[in-house]
PAGUVO-888571 format. One record per residue: residue in three letters; x, y, z of N, C-alpha, C in turn. Coordinates in steps of 0.1 Angstrom, whole numbers, plus 2048, in hexadecimal, padded with zeros to 3 digits. Example, Ala and Ser with C-alpha at 12.3 -4.5 7.8 and 13.67 -1.06 7.14 Angstrom:
2
ALA8847C784E87B7D384E8847DF84E SER8807EA8478897F584788180084F 
This chain:
363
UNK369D4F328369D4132A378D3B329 UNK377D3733238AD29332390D2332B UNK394D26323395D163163A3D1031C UNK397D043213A2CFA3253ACCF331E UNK3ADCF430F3B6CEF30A3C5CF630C UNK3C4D0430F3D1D083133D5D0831E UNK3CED0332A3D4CFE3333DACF2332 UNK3D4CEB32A3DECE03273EDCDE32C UNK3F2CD5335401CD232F407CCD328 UNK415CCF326419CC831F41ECBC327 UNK424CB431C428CA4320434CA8328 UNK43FCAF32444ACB532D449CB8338 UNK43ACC333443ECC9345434CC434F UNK42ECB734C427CAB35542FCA435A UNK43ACA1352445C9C35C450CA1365 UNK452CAC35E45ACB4367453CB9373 UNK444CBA37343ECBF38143ECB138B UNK43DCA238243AC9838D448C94391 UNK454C9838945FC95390461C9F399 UNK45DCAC397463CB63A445BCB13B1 UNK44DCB33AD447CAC3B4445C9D3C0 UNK44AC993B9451C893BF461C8D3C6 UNK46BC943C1474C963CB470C9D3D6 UNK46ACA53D4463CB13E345DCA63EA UNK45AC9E3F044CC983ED458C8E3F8 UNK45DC873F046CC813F7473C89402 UNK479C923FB481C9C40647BC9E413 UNK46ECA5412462CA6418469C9B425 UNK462C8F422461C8342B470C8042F UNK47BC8342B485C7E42D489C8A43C UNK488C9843B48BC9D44047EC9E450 UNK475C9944B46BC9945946EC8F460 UNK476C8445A476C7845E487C77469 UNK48CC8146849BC8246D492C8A478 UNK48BC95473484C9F48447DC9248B UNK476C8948946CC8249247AC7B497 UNK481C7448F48CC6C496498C744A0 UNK496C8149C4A0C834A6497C8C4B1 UNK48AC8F4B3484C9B4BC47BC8E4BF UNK479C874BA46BC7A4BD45DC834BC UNK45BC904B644EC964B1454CA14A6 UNK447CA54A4445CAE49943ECBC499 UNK43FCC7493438CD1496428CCE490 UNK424CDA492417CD6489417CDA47E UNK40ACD2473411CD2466412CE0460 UNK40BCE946840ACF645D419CFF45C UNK422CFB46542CD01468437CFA45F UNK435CF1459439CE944D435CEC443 UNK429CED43C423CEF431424CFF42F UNK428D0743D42FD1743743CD15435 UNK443D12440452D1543C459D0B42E UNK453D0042C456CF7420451D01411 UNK446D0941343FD1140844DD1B404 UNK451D2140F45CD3040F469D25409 UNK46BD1E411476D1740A479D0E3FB UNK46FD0A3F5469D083EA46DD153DF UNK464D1C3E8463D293DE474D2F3D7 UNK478D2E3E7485D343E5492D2D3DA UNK48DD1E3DA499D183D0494D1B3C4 UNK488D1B3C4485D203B0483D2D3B0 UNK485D373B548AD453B749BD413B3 UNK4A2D3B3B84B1D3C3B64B4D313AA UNK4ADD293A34A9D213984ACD3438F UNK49FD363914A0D453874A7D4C383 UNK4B0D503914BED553924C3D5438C UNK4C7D4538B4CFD413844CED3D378 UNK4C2D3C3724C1D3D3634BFD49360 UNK4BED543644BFD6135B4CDD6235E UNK4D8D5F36A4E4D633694EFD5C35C UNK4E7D4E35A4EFD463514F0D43343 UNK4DED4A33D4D8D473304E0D5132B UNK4DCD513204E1D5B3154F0D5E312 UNK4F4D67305504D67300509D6F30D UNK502D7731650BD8131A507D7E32B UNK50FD7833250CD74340508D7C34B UNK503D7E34F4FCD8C3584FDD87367 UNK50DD89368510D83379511D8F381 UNK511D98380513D9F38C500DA5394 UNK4F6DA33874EBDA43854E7D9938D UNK4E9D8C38B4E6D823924EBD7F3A0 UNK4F7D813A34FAD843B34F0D8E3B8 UNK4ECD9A3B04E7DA53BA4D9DA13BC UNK4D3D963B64C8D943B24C5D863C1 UNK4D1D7E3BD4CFD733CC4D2D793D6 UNK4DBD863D84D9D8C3E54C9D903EA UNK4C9D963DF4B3DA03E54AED923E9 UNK4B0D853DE4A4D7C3E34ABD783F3 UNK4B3D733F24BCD714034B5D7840D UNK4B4D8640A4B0D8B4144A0D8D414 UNK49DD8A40A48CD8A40A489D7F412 UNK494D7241148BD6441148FD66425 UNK49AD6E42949AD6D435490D7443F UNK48ED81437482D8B43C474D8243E UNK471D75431467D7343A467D6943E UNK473D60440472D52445470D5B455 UNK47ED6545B476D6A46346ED6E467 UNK461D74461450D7846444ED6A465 UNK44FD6145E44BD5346044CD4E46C UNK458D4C47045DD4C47C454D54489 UNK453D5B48844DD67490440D62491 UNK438D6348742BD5F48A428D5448B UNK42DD4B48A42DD3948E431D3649B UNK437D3D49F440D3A4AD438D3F4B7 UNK43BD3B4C3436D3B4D1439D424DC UNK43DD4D4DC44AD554E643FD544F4 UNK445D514FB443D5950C43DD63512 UNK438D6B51542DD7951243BD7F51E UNK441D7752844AD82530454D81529 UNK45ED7A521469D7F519464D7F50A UNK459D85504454D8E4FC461D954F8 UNK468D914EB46CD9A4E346ED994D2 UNK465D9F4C9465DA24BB46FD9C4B3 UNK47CD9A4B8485D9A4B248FD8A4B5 UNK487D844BE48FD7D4C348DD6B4B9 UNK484D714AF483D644A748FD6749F UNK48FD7449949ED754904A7D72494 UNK4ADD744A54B9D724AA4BBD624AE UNK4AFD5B4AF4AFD4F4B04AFD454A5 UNK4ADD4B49A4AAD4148B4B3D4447D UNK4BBD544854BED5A4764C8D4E473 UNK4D1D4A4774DED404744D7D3546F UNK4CFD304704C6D2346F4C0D2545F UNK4BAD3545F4B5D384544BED3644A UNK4CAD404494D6D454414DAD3643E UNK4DED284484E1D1A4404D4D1B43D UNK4C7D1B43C4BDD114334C3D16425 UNK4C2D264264C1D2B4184CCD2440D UNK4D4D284154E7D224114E3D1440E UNK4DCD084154D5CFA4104D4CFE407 UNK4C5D034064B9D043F74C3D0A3EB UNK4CCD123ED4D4D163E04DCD113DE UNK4E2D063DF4ECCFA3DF4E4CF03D5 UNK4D5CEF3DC4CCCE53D74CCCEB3C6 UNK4CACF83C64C1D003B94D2CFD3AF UNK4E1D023B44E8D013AF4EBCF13A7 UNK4EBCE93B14F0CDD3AC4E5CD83A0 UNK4D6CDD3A04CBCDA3944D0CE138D UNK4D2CED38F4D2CF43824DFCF1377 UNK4EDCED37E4F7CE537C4F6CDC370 UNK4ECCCF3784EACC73714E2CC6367 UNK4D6CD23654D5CD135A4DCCD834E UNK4E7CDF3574EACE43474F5CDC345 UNK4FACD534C504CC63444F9CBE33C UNK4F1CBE33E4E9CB73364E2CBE328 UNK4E2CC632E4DECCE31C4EFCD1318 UNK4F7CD531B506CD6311508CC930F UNK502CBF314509CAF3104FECAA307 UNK4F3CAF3074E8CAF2FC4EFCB42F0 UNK4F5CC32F24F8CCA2E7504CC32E2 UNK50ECBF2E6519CB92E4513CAA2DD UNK50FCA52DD50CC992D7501C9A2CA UNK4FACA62CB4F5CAB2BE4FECAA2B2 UNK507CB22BE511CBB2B451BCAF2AC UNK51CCA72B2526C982AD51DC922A7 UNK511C962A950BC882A0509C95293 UNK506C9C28E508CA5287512CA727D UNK51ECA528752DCA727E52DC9C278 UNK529C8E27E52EC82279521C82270 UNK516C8A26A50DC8A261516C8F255 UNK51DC9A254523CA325152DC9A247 UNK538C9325253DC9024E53DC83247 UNK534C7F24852FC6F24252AC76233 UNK524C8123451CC89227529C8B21A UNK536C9222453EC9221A547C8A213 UNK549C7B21B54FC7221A548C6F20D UNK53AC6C20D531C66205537C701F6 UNK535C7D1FA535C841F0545C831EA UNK54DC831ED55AC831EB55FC741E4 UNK558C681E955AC5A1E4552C5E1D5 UNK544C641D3540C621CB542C6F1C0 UNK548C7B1C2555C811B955FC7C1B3 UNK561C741BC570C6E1B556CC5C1AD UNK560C5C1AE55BC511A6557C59199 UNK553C6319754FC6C18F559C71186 UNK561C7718B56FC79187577C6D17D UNK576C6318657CC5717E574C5416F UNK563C54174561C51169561C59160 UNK560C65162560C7215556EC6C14A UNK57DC6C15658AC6A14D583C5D149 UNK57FC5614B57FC46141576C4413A UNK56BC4E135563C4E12D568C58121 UNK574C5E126572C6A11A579C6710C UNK57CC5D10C57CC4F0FC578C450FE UNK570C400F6568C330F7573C270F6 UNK576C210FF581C190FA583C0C0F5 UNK576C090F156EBFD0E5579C000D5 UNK575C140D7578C180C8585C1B0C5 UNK589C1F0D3599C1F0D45A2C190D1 UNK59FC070D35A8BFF0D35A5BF40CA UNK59BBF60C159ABF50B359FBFB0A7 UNK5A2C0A0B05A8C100A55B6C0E0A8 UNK5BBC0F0B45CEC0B0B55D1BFD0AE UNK5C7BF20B25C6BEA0AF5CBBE809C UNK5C4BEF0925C4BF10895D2BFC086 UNK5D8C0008D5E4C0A08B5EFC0108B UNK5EFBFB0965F6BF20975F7BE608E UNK5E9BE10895F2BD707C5FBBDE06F UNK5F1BE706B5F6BF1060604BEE062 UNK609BF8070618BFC074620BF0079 UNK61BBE9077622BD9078627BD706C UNK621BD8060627BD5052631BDC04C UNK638BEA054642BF305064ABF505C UNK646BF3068650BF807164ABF107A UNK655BE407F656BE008E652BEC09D UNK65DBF109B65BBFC0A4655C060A5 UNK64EC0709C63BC1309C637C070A1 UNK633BFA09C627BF70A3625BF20B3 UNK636BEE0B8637BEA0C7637BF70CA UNK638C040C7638C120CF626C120CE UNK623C0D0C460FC0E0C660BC030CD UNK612BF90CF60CBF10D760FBF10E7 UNK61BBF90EA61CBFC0F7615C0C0FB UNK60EC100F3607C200F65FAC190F3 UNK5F4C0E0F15E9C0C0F35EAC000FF UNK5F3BFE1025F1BF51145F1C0511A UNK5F5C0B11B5F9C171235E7C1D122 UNK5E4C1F1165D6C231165C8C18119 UNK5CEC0F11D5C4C031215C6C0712F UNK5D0C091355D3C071415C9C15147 UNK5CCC2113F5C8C2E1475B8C2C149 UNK5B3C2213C5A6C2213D59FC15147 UNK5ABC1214E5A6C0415459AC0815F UNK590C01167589C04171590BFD17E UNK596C0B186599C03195590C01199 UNK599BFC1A6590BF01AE57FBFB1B9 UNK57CBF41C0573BFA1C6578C051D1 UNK589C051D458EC101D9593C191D3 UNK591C171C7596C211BD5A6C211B6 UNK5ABC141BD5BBC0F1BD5BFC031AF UNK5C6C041AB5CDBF61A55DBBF41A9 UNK5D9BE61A65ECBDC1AD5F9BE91A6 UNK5FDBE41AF60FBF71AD617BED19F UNK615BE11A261CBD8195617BDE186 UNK60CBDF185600BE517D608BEE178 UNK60CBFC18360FC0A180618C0A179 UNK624C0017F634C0317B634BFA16A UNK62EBED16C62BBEC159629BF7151 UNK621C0115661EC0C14A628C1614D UNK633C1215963DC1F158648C1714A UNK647C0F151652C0414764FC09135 UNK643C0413463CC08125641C17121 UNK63DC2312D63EC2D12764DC2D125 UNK656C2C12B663C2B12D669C2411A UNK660C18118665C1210D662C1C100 UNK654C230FF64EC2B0F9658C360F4 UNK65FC3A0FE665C440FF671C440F7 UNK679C390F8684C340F0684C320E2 UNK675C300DF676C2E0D4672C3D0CD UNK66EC460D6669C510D1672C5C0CA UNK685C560D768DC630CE697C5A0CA UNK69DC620C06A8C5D0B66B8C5B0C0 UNK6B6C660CB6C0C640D16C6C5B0DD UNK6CAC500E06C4C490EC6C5C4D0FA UNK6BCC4C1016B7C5210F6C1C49118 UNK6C3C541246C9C5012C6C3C4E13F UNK6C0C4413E6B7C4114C6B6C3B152 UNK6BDC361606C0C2F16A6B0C2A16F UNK6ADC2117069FC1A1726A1C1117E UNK69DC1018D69BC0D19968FC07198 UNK68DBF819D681BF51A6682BF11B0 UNK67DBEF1BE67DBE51C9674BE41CE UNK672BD41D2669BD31DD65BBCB1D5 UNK655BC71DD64ABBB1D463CBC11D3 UNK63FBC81C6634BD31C1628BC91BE UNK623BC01BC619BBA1BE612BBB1CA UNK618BBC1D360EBB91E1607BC71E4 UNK608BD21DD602BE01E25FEBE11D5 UNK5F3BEE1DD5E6BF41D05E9C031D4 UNK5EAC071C65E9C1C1C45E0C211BF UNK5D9C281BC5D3C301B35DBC341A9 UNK5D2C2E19A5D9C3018F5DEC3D18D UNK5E9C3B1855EEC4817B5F6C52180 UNK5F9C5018F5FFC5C19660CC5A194 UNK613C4B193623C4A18E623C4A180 UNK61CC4717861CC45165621C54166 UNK615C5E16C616C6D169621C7416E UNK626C6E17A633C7517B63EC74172 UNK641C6216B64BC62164649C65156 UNK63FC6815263BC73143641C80147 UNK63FC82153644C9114F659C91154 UNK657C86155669C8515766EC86144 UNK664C7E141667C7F133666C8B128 UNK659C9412F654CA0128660CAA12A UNK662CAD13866ACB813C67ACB5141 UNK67DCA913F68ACA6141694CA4137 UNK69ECA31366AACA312E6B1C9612F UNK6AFC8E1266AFC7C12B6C0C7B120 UNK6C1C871176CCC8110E6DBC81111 UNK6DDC851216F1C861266F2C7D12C UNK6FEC771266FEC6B12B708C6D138 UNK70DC7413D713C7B148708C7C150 UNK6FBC8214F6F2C851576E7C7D156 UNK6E5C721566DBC691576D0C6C15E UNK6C0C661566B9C6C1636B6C5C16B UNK6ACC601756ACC5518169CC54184 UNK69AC4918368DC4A18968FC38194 UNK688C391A0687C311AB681C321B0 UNK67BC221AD66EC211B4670C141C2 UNK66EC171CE66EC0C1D7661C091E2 UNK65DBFC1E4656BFA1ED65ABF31F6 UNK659BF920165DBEC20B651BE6216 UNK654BDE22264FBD4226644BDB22D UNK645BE923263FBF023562FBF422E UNK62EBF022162CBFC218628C0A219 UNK637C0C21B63EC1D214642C1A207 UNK63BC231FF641C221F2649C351EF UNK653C311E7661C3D1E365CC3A1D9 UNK658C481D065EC461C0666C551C0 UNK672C551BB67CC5E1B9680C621AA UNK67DC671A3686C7119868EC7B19A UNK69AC7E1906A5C8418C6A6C84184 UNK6A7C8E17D6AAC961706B1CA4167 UNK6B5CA31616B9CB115E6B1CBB154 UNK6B1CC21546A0CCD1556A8CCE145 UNK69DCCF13769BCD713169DCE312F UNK69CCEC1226A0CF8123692CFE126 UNK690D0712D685D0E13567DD14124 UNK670D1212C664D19124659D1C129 UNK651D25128642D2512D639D1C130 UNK638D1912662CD0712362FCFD12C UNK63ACF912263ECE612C63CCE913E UNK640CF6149643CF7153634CFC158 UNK62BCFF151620D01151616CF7154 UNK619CEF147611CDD147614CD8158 UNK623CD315A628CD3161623CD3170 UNK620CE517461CCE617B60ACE417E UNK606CE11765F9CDB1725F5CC9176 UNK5FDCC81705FECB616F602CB417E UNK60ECBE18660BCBB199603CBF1A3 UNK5FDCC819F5F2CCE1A55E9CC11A5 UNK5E4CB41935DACB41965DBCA41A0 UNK5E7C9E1A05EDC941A65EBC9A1B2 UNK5F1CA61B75EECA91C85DCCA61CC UNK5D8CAD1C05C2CAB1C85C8C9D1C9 UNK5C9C951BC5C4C841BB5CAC7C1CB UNK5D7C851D15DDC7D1D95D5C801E5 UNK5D4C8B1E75C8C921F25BEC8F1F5 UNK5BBC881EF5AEC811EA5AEC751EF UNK5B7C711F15B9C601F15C0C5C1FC UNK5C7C641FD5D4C6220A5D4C6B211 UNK5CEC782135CFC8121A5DCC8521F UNK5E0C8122C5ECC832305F5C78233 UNK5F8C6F22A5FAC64226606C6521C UNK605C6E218615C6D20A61CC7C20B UNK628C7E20462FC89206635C8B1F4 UNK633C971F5639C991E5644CA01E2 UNK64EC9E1E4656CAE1E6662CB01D7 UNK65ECBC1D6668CBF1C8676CC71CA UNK682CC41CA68CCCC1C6693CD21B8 UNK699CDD1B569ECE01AA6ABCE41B2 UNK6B6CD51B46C6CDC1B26C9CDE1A9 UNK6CDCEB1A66D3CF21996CECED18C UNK6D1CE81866CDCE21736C7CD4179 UNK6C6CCE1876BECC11866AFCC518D UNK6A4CBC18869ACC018E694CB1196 UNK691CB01A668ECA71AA681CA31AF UNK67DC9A1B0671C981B8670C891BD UNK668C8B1C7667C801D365AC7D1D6 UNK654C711D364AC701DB647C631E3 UNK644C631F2641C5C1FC632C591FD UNK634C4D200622C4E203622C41208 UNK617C3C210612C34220609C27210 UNK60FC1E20C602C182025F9C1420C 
């Protein structure tokens, strides 16, 4: 018994039969319609409904061709030429029997052969037609499936990449919060708070060195803005602080040429990346020759390009400090990578006993 449900078609290939169907169907008429117009008659129909069958046949025979010559990783052309030669010659072998037995010869110039010598050229352009026809379909659909695939493929990447943006905004929201949670700073600044009166009652200078290391520690714990930025005015106050901190820290007095330019209010940075640089001008540098002063310069201009530049003369070498060091840049290059991508420039020199660094960046 039949089970008609697997004859069923599908929805695809119901359309694809009534569109093939509907162009044939067209063609059909378009080309009987040039024979009546230019002969003013027509043959009879069975001589149509054969030769249009062979010619049918023949373009999805070369449809075939050409998808086994074109599918798959490994292209199988010389398999496919040898393959539309046999059909070539198949489709001529019987367009001429066709010919032959449809046709009307003369019984006194009776000759077998004379449909071939009369049709083969006629034949050889139909075929040459119909494989033009099969080429240019087959063409177009495979611009259409690589432009299917190509637009998959972009809508994909921009899935991709929208996935990691997401993921990467909300790392670095993560990140932020970890460092600003990891002292409560309710209890923090109740307790400097409390150090600070104490150290008020014996020493001026303990308690402004604790009251400028608790703006410094207010500041690290501030929440930027929704880009992750605060005002550059913001930053250089806590360079200033650390800078003041500093002085008061050694007995001997520091030597340090201090630059600013440019109207640092109107631009936003991500915190901590200049405070951290000029801590370590302080960690690892030699602030006490007064012949070798160090330098630090910071400029913005109208552009916003911002320069911060240090110069210094290097400490005496140790394992540790050049260690931290190299730690504390590494972790400023992710933070900057992160933010600016290719947007700022960091570059470090060591001429001889001075150790330099440069950093550019697009605010």
């Amino acid at each position: 018994m039949i089970n008609l449900k697997s004859l069923k078609l599908s929805k695809l290939t119901r359309k694809t039969i009534i569109i093939h169907t509907s162009f044939w169907t067209l063609f059909i008429a378009y080309e009987l319609f040039l024979v009546y117009y230019q002969i003013g008659s027509l043959e009879r129909p069975l001589i149509y409904i054969v030769f249009y069958t062979i010619n049918f046949a023949f373009f999805y025979s070369c449809l075939h061709v050409l998808n086994y010559t074109l599918e798959g990783l490994k292209k199988n052309y010389i398999r496919g030429v040898a393959a539309y030669l046999a059909l070539l010659i198949l489709y001529l072998i019987i367009k001429g029997f066709a010919d032959y037995l449809l046709g009307n010869p003369q019984p006194a110039n009776y000759n077998p052969f004379i449909y071939i010598n009369q049709f083969l050229a006629r034949n050889i352009a139909r075929a040459g037609y119909f494989t033009l026809l099969a080429i240019f379909y087959c063409s177009a659909k495979y611009v259409a499936h690589y432009k299917r695939q190509a637009l998959e493929a972009e809508k994909r990447q921009l899935i991709i990449e929208k996935n990691n943006a997401a993921l990467e905004a909300q790392l670095t929201k993560s990140r932020n919060a970890y460092l600003q949670q990891q002292i409560n700073p309710h209890m923090l600044f109740n307790a400097l708070n409390f150090v600070y009166n104490s150290a008020q009652k014996y020493s001026d200078d303990a308690a402004n060195c604790i009251w400028l290391l608790s703006e410094i520690m207010r500041f690290s714990l501030e929440e930027a803005g929704p880009d992750g930025k605060i005002k550059l005015d913001r930053e250089v106050e806590q360079i200033e602080n650390l800078i003041a901190i500093n002085r008061y820290r050694f007995k001997e007095p520091l030597y340090l040429k201090l630059e600013m330019h440019g109207d640092l209010s109107r631009y936003k940075i991500i915190p901590l990346i200049l405070l951290t640089l000029t801590e370590n001008l302080f960690k690892h540098g030699n602030l006490t020759e007064l012949t070798a002063p160090a330098v630090l310069k910071l400029t913005a201009d109208e552009t916003g390009q911002l320069t911060f530049y240090t110069r210094n003369l290097k400490k005496s070498k140790n394992g540790h400090p050049r260690q931290r060091k190299a730690l504390g840049l590494q972790n400023i290059r992710l933070r900057m990578d992160s933010f600016y991508k290719d947007n700022y420039k960091l570059e470090i020199n060591e001429p001889g006993e001075f150790y330099e660094l440069t950093l550019t960046l697009k605010l």
